[in-house]
C-alpha positions, -999 to +999 in steps of 0.1 A: +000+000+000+011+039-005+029+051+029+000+078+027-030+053+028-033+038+058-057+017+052-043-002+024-018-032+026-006-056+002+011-088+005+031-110-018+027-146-004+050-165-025+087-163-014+110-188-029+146-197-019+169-205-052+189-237-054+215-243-026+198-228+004+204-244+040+187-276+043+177-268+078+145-249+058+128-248+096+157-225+110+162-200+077+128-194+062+124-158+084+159-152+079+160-158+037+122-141+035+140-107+052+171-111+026+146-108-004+124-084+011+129-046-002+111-014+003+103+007-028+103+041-033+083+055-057+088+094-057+066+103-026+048+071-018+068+041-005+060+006-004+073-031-003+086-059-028+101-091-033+129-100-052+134-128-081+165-143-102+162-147-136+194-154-160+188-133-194+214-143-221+236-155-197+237-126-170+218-124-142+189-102-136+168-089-108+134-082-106+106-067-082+075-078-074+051-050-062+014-034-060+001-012-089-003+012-062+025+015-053+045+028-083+015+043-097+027+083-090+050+073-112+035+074-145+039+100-169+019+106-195+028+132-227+012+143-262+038+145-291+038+144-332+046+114-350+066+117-379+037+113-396+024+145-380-003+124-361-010+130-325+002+105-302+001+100-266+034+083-248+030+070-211+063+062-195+073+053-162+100+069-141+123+048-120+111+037-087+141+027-060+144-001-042+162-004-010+177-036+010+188-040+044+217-059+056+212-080+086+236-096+104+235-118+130+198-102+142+212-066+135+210-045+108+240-032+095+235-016+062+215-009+033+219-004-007+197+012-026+192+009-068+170+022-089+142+000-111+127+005-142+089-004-145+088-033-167+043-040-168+019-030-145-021-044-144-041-020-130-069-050-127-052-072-099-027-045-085+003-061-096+039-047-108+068-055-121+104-041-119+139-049-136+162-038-111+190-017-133+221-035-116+216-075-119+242-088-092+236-067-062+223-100-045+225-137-050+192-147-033+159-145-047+123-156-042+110-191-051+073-192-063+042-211-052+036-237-082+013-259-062-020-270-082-041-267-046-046-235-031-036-230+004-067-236+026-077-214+052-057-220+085-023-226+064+002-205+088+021-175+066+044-153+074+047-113+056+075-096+049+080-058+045+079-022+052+056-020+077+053+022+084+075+024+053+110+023+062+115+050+089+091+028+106+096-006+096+128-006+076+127-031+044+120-064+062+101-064+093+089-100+094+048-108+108+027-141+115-006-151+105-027-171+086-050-173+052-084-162+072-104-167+037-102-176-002-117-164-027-129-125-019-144-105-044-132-069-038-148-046-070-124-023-061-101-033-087-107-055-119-128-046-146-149-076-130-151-109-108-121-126-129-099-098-121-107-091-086-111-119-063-085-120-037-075-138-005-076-126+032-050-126+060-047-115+097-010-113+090+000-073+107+007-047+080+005-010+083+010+012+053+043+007+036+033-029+033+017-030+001+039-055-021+049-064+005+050-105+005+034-134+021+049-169+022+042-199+038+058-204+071+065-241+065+091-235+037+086-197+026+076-201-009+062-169-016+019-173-024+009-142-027+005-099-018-015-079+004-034-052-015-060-035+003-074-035+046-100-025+068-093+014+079-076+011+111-074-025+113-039-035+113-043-073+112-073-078+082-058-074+048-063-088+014-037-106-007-032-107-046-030-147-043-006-166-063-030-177-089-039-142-100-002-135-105+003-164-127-026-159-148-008-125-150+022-135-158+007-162-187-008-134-201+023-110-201+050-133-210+063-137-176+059-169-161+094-175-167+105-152-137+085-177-115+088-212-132+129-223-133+118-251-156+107-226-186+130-214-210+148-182-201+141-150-215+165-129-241+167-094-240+147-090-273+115-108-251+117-085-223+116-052-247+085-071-260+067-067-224+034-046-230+039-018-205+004-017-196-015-047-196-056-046-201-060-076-225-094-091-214-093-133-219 
């Protein structure tokens, strides 16, 4: 959610560790979530995101999960003259930032901050994506939810984000709670019930959280995002669940950021991306 609305929180649920993580999964799931965690600025609003690994042509790349919402301040819109002398309207995006803590030992100890270009947004579900502009700041990204069954109501979750933005909650303050409900329609957003039916969650969030993620607390595969809550109620939020994002991402071109077992992108697909996505299926 925007720092400035209070009574908005989203949550990205599916947190994934790449290959090679501890095998003591019990002991590092918190730990991991808070190391792909970031909070986004986006000019005067702030929010939360998640990181994923991609490798594109070789090199690795970074990307950001986040709300609509969020990054929404951003967008610039401007008339100009084709060359055909037609009138044409551009809409562009200026960079949001992203900024990651270091923690150490319990403590933290740092941050870095880099700046993100706006790769697609869907106004429908609340969902953005970002392409981090330096690859190779981190080696630990997010693993998806893939699971054919959606988690029931009662499955224990954990979010991860800037709760109070990050004078408040810095980049990776970490909650409990659980999936209170499946299958919310919120008219809110969507251009109808296909669009916007969300989950519920008692996890604690406060503005700054939106984006932020959910994950299971079993293994910390990330299922989902907050997007809006109840004003004043800082444990009854709404998630983007991970089955809207994949349907998303099918329709983008994107699953690939999410499913290691798909071919990896080239540069030539990502400039392909449409910007802003409104394709009704």
């Amino acid at each position: 959610m925007k720092f400035k609305h209070f009574y908005m929180a989203f949550v990205i649920l599916s947190l994934s560790y790449v290959q090679g993580l501890c095998a003591d999964v019990s002991n590092r799931v918190g730990p991991d979530l808070q190391r792909v965690s970031v909070n986004v600025l986006a000019g005067r609003d702030q929010g939360s995101g998640t990181i994923f690994l991609s490798l594109v042509e070789g090199e690795q790349s970074a990307w950001v999960l986040t709300a609509n919402h969020v990054i929404s301040g951003l967008r610039e819109v401007s008339d100009v003259i084709d060359s055909d002398g037609t009138d044409k309207r551009v809409i562009r995006y200026a960079d949001a930032s992203i900024i990651q803590e270091t923690v150490i030992s319990g403590r933290t100890v740092g941050e870095v901050k880099y700046d993100a270009k706006i790769i697609s947004v869907d106004k429908r579900r609340d969902i953005a994506l970002m392409r981090v502009r330096r690859g190779d700041f981190t080696s630990l990204g997010a693993r998806f939810y893939l699971g054919r069954t959606i988690p029931a109501a009662g499955t224990e979750i954990y979010h991860c984000g800037a709760p109070g933005g990050i004078e408040t909650g810095g980049t990776c303050s970490l909650t409990g709670g659980i999936i209170s409900r499946i299958g919310v329609l919120i008219p809110d957003f969507g251009g109808g019930s296909e669009y916007g039916v969300f989950d519920q969650t008692d996890a604690a969030a406060l503005g700054g959280s939106s984006g932020g993620m959910i994950a299971l607390k079993s293994d910390g595969r990330y299922v989902g995002m907050i997007t809006l809550g109840l004003s004043g109620g800082d444990n009854f939020h709404w998630i983007v669940p991970a089955r809207s994002i994949l349907a998303w991402a099918d329709e983008v071109g994107v699953r690939w950021l999410f499913d290691m077992s798909l071919k990896r992108p080239t540069e030539e697909d990502i400039s392909e991306i449409v910007l802003e996505h409104t394709e009704q299926k």
